[in-house]
C-alpha positions in Angstrom: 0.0 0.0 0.0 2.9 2.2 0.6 6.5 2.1 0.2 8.3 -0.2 1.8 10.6 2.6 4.5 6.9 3.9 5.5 5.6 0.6 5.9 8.5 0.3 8.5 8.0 3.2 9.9 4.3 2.6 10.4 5.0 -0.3 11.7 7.1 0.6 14.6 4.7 3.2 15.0 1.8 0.8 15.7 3.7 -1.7 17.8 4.8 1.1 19.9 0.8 2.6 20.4 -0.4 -1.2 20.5 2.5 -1.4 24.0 1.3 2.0 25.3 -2.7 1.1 24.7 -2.4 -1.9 26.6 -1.4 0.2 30.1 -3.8 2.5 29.4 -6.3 2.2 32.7 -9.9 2.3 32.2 -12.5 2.9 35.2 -14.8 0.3 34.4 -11.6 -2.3 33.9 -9.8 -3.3 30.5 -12.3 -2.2 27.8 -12.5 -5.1 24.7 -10.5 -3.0 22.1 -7.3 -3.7 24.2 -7.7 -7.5 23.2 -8.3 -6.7 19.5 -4.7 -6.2 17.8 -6.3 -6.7 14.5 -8.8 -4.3 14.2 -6.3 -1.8 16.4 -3.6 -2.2 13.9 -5.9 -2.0 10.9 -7.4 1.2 12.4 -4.1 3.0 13.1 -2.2 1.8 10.0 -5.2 3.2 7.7 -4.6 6.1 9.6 -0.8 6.4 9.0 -0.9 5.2 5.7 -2.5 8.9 4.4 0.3 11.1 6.2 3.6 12.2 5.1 6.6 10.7 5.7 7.6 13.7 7.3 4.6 13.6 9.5 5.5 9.9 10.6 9.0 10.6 11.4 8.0 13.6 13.6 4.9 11.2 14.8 7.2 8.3 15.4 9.8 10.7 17.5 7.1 12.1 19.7 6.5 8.1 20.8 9.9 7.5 21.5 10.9 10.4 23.4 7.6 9.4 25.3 8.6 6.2 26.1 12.3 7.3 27.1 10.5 9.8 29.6 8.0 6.8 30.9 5.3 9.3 29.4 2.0 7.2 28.2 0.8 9.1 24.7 -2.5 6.9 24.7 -3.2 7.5 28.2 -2.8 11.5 27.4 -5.0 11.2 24.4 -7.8 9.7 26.1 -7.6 11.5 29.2 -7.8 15.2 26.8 -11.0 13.5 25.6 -12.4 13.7 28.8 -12.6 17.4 29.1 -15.3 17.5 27.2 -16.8 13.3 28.3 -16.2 14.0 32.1 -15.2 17.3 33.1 -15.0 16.4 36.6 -12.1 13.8 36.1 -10.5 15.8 33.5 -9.7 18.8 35.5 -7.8 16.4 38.2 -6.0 14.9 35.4 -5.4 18.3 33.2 -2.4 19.1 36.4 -0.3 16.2 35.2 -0.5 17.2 31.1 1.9 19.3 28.9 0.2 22.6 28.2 -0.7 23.7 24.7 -0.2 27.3 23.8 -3.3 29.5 22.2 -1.5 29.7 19.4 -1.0 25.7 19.2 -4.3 24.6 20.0 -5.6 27.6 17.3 -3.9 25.1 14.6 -6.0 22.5 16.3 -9.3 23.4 15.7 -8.1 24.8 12.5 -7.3 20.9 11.7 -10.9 20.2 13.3 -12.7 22.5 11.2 -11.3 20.6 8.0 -11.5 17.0 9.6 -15.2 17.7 9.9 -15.8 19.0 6.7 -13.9 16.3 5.3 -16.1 13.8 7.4 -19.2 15.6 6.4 -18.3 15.1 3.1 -17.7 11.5 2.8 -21.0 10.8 5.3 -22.7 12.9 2.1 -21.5 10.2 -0.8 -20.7 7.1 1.9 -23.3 7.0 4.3 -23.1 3.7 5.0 -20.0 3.5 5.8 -20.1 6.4 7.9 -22.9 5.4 9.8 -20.5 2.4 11.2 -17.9 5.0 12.6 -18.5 7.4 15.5 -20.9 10.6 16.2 -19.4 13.7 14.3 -19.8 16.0 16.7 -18.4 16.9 20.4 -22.4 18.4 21.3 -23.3 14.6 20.5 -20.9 13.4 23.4 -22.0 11.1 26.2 -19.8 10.0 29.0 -19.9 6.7 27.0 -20.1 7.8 23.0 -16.9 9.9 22.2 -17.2 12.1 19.1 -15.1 12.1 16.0 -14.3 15.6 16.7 -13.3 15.1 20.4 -11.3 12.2 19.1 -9.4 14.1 17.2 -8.8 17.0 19.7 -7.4 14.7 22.2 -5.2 13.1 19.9 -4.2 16.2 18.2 -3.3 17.6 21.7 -0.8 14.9 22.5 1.7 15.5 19.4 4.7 17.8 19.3 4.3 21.0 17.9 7.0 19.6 15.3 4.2 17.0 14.3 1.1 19.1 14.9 3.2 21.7 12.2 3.8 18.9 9.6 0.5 17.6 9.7 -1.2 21.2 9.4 1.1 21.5 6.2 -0.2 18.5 5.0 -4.0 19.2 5.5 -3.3 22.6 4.1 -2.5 21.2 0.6 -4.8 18.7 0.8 -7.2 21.5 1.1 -5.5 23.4 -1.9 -5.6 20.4 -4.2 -9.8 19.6 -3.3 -8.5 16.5 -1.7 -10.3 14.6 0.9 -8.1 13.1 4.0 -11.1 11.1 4.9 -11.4 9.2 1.8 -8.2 8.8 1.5 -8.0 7.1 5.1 -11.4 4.9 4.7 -9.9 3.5 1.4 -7.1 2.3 2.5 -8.9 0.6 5.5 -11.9 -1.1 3.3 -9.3 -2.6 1.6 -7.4 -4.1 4.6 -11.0 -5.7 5.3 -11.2 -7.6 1.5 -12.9 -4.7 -0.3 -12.4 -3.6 -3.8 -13.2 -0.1 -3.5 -15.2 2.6 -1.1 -18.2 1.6 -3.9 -18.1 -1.8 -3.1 -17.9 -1.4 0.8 -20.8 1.5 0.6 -22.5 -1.5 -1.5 -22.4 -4.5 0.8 -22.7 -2.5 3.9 -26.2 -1.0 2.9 -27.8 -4.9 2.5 
């Protein structure tokens, strides 16, 4: 699907998350996702797969430096989540994460804005498809149901600004050229699950 260095580099990406998810502590004990490599690493890699190469190196820096500072990145992400999922907990736990600058969490939402509209987009011609994935919105969250957009905010939140700057590079020509990150990322992952094309998912996944 991609070259055979970003394959690597993907790779030692999602071994590294898959370690970090598995000490990630949940309150009501080890959630099912934790025991499902398969559809972790098919998630992620799809994911990965539609970034740069410069993005992944920066992306695959920010674990490693992590790790060597005993610093849990998917902890982080889902504890961000929970500023908008359970305020209460989140303001205990908000003490113990780095702090993002206005200016850095500005390029956030920025990112946000265009996720969503990219999302919007493909629920428009796929909706199938994205009826299987989560709610869009962070107005739609429950303390159980976490929305695409507050997803992406905690996960956004917990790369270096060396990342977060690559990436906003990368969605800005995206942008430029009419292309769709979104389609880009759900084709590649229809495809790890047997499927010719987006058309041929859409298709079996609306009998």
């Amino acid at each position: 699907m991609g070259s055979d260095k970003k394959e690597e580099v993907i790779e030692q990406i999602v071994n590294l998350e898959w370690q970090q998810f598995q000490q990630v502590q949940n309150e009501g004990g080890r959630a099912d996702c934790q025991d499902d490599p398969e559809t972790f690493g098919i998630m992620r890699k799809s994911q990965f797969l539609a970034w740069t190469m410069a993005a992944l190196e920066s992306y695959l820096e920010d674990i490693r430096e992590a790790e060597a500072n005993h610093w849990n990145l998917l902890t982080e992400k889902y504890a961000r989540m929970m500023e908008s999922t359970a305020p209460k907990q989140y303001a205990e736990l908000a003490k113990w994460m780095p702090v993002r600058s206005g200016e850095r969490i500005q390029i956030q939402e920025e990112m946000i804005r265009m996720k969503l509209r990219w999302e919007e987009e493909f629920a428009e011609e796929y909706p199938n498809l994205a009826g299987r994935g989560r709610l869009l919105y962070t107005s739609q969250d429950t303390p159980w149901d976490t929305s695409l957009e507050t997803y992406a905010r905690g996960e956004l939140g917990t790369y270096s600004d060396r990342t977060i700057r690559l990436l906003k590079e990368m969605y800005d020509r995206m942008e430029e050229k009419g292309e769709n990150l979104t389609y880009r990322i759900m084709d590649y992952m229809v495809r790890f699950y047997g499927y010719q094309s987006l058309k041929q998912a859409e298709e079996r996944h609306g009998k």
